[in-house]
OpenMM code with the backbone's topology and positions (N, CA, C; nanometers):
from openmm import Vec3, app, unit

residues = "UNK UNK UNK UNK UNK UNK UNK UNK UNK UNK UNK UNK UNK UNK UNK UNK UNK UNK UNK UNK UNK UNK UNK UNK UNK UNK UNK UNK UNK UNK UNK UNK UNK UNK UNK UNK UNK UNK UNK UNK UNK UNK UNK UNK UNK UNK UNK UNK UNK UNK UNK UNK UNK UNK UNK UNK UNK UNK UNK UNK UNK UNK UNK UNK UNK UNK UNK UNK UNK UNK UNK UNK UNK UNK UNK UNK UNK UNK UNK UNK UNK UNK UNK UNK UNK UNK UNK UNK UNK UNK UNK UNK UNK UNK UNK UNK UNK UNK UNK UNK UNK UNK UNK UNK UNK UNK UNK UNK UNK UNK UNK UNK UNK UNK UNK UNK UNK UNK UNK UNK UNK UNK UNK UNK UNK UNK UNK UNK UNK UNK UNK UNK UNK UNK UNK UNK UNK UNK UNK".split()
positions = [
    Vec3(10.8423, 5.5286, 7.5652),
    Vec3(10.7309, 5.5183, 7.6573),
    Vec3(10.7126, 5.6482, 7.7344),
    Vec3(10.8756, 5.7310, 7.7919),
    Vec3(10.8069, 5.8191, 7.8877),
    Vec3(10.7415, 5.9830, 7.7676),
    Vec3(10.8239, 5.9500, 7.6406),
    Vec3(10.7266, 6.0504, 7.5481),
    Vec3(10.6146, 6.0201, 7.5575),
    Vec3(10.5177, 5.9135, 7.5548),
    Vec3(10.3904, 5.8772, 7.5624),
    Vec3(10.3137, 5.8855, 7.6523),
    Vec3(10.3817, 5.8759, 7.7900),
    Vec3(10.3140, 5.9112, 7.9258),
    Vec3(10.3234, 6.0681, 7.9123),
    Vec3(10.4543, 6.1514, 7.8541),
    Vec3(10.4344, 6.2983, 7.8832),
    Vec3(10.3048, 6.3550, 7.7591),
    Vec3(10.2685, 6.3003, 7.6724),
    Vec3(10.2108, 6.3724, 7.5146),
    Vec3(10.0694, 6.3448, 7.6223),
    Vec3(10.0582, 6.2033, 7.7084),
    Vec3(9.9389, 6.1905, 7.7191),
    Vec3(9.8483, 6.2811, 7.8962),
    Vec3(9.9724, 6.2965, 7.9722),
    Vec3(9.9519, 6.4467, 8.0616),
    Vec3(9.9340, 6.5628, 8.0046),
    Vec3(10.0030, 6.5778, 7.9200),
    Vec3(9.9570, 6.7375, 7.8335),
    Vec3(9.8166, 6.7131, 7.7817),
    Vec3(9.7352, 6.6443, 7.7481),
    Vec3(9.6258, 6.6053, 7.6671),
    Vec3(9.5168, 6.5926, 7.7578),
    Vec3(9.5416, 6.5423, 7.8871),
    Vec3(9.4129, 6.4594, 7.9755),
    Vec3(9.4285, 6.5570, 8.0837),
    Vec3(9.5294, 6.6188, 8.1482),
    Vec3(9.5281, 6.7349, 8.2910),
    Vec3(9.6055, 6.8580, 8.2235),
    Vec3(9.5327, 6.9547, 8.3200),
    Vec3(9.5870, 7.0734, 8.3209),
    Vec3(9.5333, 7.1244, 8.4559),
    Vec3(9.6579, 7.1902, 8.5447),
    Vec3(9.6111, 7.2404, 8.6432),
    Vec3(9.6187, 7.3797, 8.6399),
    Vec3(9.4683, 7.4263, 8.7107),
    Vec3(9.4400, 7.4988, 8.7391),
    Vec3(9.4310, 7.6160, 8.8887),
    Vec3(9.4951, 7.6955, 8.9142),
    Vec3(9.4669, 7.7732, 9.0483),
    Vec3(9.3190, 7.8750, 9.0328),
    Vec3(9.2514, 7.8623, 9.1522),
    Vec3(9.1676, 7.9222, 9.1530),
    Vec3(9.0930, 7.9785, 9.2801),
    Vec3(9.0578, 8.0944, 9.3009),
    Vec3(9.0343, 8.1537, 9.3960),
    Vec3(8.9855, 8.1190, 9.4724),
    Vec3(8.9730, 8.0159, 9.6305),
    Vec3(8.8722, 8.0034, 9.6648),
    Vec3(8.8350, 8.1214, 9.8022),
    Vec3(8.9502, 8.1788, 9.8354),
    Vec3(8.8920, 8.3453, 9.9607),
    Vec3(9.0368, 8.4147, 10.0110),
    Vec3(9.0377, 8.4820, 10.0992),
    Vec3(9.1207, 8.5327, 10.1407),
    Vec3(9.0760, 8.5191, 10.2695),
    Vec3(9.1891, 8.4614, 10.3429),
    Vec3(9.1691, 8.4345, 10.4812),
    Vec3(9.2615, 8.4935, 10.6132),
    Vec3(9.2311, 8.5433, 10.6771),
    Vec3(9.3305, 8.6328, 10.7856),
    Vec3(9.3985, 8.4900, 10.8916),
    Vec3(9.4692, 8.5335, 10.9170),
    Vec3(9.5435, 8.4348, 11.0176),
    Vec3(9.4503, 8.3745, 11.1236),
    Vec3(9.4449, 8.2525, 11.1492),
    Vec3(9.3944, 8.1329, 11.2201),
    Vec3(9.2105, 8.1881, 11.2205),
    Vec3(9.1937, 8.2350, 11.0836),
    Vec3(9.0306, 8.2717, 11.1027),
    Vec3(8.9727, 8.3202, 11.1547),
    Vec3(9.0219, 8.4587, 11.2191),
    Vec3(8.9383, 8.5532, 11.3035),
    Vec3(8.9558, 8.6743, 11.1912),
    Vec3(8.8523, 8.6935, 11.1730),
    Vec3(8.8715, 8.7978, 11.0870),
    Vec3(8.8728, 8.7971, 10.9376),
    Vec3(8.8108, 8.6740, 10.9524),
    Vec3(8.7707, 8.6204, 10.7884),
    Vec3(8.7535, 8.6963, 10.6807),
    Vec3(8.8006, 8.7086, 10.5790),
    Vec3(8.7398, 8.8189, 10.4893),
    Vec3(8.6744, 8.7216, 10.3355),
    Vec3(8.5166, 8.7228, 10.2993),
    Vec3(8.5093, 8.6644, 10.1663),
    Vec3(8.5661, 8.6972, 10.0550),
    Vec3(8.5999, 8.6371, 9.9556),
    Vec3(8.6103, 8.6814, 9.8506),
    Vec3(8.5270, 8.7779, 9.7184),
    Vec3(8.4225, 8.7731, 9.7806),
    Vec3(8.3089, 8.8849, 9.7696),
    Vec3(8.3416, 9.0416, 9.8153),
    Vec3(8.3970, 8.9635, 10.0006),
    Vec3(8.4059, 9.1221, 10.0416),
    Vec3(8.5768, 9.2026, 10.0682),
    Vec3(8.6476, 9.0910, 9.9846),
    Vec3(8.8166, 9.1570, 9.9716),
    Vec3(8.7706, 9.2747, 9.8862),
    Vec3(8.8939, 9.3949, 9.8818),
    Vec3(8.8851, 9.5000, 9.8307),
    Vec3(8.9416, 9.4347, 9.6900),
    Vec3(8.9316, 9.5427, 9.6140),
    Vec3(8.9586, 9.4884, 9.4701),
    Vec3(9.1226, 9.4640, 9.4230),
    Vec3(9.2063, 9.5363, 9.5099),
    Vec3(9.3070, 9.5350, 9.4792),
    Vec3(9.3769, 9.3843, 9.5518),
    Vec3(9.2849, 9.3180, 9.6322),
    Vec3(9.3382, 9.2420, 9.7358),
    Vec3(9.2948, 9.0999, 9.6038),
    Vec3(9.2053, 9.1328, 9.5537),
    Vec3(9.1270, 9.0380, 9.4712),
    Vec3(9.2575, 9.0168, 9.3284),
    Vec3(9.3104, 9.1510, 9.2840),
    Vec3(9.3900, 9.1479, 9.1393),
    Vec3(9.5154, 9.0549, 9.2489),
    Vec3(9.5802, 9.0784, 9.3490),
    Vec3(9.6928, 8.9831, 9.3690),
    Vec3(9.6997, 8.8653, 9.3633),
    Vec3(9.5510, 8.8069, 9.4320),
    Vec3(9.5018, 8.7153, 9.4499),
    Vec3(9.5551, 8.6539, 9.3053),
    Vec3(9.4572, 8.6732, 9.1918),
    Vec3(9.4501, 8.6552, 9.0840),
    Vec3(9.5661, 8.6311, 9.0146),
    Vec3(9.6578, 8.7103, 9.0312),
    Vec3(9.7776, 8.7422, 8.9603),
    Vec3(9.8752, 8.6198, 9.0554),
    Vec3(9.8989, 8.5852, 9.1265),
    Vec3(9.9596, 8.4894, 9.2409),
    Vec3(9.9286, 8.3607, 9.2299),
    Vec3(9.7793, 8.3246, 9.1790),
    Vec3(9.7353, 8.2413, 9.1474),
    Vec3(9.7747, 8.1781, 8.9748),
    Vec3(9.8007, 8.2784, 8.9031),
    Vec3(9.8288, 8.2817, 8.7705),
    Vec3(9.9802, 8.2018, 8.7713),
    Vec3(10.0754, 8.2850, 8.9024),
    Vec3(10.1866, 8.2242, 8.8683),
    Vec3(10.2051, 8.1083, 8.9087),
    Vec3(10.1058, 8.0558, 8.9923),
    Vec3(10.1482, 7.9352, 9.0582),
    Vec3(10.0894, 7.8025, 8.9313),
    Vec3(9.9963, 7.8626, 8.9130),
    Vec3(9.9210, 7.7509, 8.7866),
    Vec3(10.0530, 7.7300, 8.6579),
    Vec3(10.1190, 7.8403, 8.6059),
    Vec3(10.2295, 7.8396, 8.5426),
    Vec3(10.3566, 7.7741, 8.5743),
    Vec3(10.3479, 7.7598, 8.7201),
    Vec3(10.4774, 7.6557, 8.8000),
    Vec3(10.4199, 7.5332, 8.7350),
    Vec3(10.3194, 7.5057, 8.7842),
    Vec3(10.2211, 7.3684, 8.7324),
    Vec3(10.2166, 7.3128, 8.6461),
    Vec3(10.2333, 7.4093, 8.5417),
    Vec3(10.2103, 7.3984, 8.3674),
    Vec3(10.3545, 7.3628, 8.3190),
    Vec3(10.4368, 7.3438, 8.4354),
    Vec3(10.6037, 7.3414, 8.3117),
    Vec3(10.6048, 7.1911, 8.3394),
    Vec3(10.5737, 7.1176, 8.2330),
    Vec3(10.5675, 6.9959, 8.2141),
    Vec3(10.6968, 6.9184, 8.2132),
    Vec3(10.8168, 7.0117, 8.1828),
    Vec3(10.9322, 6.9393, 8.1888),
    Vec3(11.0122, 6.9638, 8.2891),
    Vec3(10.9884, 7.0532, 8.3775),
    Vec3(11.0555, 6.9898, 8.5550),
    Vec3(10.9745, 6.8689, 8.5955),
    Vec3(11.0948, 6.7862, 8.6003),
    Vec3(11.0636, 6.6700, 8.6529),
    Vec3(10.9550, 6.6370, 8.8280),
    Vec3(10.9943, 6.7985, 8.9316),
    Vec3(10.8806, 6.7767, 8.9857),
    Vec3(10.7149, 6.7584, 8.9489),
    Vec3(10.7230, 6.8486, 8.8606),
    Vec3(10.5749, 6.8551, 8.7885),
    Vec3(10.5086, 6.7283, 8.7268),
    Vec3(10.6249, 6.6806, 8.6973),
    Vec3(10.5886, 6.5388, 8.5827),
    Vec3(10.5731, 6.4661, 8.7336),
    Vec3(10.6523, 6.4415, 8.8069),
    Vec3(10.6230, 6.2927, 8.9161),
    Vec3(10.4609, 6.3820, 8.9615),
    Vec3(10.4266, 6.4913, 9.0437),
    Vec3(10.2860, 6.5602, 9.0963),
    Vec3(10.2008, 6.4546, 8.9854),
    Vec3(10.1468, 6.4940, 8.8700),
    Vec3(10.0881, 6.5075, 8.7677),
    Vec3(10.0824, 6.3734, 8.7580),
    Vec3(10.1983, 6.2896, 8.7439),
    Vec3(10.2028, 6.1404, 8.7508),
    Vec3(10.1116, 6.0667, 8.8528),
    Vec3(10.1561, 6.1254, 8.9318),
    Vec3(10.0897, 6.0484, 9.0545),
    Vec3(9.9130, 6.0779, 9.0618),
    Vec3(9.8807, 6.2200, 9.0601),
    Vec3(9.7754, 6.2273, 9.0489),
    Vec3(9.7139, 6.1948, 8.9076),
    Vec3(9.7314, 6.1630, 8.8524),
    Vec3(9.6262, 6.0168, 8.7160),
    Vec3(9.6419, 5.9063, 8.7718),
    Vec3(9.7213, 5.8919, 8.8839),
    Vec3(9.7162, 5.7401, 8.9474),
    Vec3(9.6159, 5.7315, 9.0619),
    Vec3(9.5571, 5.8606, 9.1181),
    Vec3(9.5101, 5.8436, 9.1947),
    Vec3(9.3901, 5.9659, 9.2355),
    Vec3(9.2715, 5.9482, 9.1138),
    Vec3(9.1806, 6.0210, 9.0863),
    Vec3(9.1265, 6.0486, 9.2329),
    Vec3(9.1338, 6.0490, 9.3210),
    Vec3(9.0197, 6.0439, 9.4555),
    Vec3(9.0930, 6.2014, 9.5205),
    Vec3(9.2026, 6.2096, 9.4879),
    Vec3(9.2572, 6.3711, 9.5918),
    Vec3(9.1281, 6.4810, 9.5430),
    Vec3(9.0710, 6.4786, 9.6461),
    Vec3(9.0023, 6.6125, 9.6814),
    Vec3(9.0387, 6.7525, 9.5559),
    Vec3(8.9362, 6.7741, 9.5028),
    Vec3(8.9869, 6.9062, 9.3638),
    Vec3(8.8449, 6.9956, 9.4154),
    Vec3(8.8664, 7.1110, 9.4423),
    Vec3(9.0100, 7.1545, 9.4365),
    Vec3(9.1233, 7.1601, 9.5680),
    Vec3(9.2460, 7.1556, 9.5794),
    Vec3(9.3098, 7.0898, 9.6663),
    Vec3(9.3561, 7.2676, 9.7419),
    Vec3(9.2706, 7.2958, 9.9152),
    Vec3(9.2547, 7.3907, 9.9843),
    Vec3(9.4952, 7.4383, 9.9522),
    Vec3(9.5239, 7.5455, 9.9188),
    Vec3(9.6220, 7.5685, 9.9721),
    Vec3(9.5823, 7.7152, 10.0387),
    Vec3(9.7211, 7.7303, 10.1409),
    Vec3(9.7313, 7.8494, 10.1794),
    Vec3(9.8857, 7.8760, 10.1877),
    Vec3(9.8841, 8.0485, 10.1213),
    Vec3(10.0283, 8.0553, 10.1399),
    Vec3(10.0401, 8.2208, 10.2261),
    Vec3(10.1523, 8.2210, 10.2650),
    Vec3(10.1745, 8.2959, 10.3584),
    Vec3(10.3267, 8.3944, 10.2700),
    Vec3(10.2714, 8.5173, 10.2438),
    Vec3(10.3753, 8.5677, 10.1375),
    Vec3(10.4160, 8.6880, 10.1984),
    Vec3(10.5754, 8.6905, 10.1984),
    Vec3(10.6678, 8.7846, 10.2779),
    Vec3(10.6747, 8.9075, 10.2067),
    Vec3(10.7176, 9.0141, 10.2100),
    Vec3(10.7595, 9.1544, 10.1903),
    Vec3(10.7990, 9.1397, 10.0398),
    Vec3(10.8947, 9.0318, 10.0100),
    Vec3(10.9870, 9.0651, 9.8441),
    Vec3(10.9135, 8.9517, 9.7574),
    Vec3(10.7811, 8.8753, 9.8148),
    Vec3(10.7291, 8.7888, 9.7327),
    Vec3(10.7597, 8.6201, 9.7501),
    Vec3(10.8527, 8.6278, 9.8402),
    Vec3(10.8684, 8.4844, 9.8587),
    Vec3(10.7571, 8.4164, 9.9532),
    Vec3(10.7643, 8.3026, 9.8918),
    Vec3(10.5845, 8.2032, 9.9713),
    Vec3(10.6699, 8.1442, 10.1176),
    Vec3(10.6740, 8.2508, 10.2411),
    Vec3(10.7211, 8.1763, 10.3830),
    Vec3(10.6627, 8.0794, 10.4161),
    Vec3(10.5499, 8.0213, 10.3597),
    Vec3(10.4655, 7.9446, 10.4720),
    Vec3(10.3817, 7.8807, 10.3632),
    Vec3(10.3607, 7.7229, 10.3812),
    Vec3(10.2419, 7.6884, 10.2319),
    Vec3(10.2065, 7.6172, 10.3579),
    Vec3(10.0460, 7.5589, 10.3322),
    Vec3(10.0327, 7.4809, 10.4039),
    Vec3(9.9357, 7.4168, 10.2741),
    Vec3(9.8921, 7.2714, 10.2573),
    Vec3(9.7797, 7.2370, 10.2700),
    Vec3(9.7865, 7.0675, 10.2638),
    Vec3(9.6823, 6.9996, 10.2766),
    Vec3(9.5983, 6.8684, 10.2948),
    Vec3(9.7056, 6.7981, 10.2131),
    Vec3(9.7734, 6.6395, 10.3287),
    Vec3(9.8897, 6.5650, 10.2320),
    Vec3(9.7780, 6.5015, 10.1210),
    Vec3(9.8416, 6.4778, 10.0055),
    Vec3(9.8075, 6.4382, 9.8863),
    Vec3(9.7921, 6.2735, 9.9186),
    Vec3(9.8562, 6.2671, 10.0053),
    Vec3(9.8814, 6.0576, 10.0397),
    Vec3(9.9813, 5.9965, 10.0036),
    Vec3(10.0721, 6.0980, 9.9846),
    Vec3(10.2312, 6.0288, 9.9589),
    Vec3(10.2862, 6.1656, 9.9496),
    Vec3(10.4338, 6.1197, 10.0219),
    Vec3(10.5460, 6.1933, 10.0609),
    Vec3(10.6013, 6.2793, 9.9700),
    Vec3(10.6646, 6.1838, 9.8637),
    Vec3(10.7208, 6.2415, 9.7456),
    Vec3(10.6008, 6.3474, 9.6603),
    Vec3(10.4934, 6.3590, 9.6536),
    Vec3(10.4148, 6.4120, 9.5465),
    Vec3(10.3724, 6.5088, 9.6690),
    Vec3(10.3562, 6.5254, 9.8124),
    Vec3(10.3587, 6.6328, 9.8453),
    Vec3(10.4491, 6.7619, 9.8660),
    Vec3(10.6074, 6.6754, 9.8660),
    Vec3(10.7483, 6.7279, 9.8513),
    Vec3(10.7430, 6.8115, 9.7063),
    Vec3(10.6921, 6.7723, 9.6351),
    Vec3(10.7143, 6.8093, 9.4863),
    Vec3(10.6089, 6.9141, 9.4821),
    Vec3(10.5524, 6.8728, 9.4970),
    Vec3(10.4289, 6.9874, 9.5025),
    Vec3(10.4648, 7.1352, 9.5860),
    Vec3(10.5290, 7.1250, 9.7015),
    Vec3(10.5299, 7.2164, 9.7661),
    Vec3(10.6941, 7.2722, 9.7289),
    Vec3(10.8007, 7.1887, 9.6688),
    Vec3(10.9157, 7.2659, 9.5970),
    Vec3(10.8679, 7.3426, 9.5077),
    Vec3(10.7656, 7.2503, 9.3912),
    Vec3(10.7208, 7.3636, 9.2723),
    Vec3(10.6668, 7.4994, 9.3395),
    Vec3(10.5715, 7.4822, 9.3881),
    Vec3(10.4698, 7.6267, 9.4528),
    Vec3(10.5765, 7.6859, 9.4851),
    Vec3(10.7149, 7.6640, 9.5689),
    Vec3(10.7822, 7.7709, 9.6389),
    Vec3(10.9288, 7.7647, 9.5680),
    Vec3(10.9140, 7.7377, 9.4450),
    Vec3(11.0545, 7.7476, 9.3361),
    Vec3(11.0865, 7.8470, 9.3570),
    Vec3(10.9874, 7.9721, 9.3667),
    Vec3(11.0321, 8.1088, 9.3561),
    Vec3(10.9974, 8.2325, 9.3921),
    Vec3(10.9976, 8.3338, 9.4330),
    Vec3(10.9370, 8.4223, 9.4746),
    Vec3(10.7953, 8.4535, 9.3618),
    Vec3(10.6977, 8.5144, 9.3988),
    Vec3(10.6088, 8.5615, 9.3596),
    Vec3(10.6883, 8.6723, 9.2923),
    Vec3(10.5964, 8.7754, 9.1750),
    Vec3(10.6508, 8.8537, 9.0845),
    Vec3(10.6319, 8.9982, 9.1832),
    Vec3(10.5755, 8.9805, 9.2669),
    Vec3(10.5417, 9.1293, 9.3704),
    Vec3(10.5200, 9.0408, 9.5118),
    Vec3(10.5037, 9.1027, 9.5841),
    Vec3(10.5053, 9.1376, 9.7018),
    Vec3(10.3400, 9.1493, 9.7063),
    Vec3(10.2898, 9.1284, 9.8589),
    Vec3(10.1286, 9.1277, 9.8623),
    Vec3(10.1184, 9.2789, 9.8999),
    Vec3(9.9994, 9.3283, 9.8820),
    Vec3(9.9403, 9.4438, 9.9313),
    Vec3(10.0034, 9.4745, 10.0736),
    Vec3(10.0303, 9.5661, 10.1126),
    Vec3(10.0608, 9.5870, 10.2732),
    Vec3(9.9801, 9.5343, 10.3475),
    Vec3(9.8738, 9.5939, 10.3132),
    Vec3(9.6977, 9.5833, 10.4220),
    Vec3(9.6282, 9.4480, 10.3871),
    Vec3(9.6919, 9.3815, 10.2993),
    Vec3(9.5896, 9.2373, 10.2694),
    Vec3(9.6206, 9.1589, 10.3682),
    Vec3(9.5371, 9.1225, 10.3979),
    Vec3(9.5047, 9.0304, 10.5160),
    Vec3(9.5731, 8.8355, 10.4356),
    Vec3(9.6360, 8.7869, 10.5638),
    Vec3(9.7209, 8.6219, 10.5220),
    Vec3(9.6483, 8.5245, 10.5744),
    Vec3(9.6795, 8.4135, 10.5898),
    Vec3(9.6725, 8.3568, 10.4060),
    Vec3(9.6045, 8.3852, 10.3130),
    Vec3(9.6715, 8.3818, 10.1948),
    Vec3(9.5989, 8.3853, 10.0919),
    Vec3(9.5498, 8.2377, 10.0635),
    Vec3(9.4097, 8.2014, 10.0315),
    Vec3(9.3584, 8.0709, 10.0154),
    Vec3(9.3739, 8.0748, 9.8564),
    Vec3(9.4125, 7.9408, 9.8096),
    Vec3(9.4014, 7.8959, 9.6742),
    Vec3(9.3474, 7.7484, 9.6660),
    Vec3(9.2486, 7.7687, 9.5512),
    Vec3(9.2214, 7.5819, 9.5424),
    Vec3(9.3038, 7.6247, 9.4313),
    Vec3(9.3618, 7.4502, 9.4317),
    Vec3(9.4658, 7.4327, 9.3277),
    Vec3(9.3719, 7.2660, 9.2351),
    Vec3(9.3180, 7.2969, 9.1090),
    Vec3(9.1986, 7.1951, 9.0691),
    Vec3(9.2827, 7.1668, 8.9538),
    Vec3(9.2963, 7.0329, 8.9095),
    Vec3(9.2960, 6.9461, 8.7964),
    Vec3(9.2143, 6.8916, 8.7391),
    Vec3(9.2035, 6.9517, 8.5755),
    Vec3(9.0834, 6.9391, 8.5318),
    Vec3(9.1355, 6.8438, 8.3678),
    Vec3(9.0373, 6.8108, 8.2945),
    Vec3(9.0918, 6.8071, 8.2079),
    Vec3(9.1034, 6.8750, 8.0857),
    Vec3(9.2175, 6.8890, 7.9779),
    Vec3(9.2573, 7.0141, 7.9023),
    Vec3(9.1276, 6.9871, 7.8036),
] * unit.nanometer
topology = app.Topology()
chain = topology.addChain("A")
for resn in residues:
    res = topology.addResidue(resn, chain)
    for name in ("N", "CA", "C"):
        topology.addAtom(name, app.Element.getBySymbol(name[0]), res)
């Protein structure tokens, strides 16, 4: 059975990260994603890449309960606002975003995102949080 629940998550979701801005601390100083510099835009991108790849490993069991839960409960808001707050050597200090509606699948969610450091470090001058919608779509 749980081969059949996993063949049938690989088939029906795949999550996706996707840009939704770059935001300076408590919103003064907003910057669009239009008007980030370009280099602020490739981290973005690239940060976002790795986090969708946390997402995608179907066989950590956090991923499988997230993923589980959300086919149980089509109504969470997509794409789901995160913000992360990323230190000097790449590690995510700070995630914040909107509870999912249960404990465990927001726990899981926010171990996966912060399993690991990012592959770089943010720009010096880029302005924090970085905003990500994090959207489940189907494959």
């Amino acid at each position: 059975m749980e081969s059949i629940l996993r063949a049938d998550r690989r088939r029906w979701w795949r999550p996706l990260a996707s840009l939704i801005g770059l935001l300076a601390l408590g919103g003064a100083g907003a910057v669009s994603a239009e008007e980030a510099p370009p280099h602020w835009m490739a981290y973005a991108a690239t940060a976002g890449s790795e986090l969708q790849q946390r997402l995608q490993q179907e066989q950590n069991p956090k991923v499988q309960r997230v993923l589980a839960w959300l086919q149980t409960h089509p109504q969470v808001p997509t794409p789901l606002p995160v913000s992360l707050w990323i230190a000097a050597d790449g590690r995510i200090s700070k995630l914040e975003f909107d509870s999912l509606g249960d404990a465990q699948a927001d726990a899981d969610l926010r171990a996966t995102l912060q399993s690991a450091p990012l592959s770089s470090a943010p720009p010096a001058d880029m302005r924090q949080p970085l905003r990500l919608g994090l959207v489940l779509q189907p494959k």
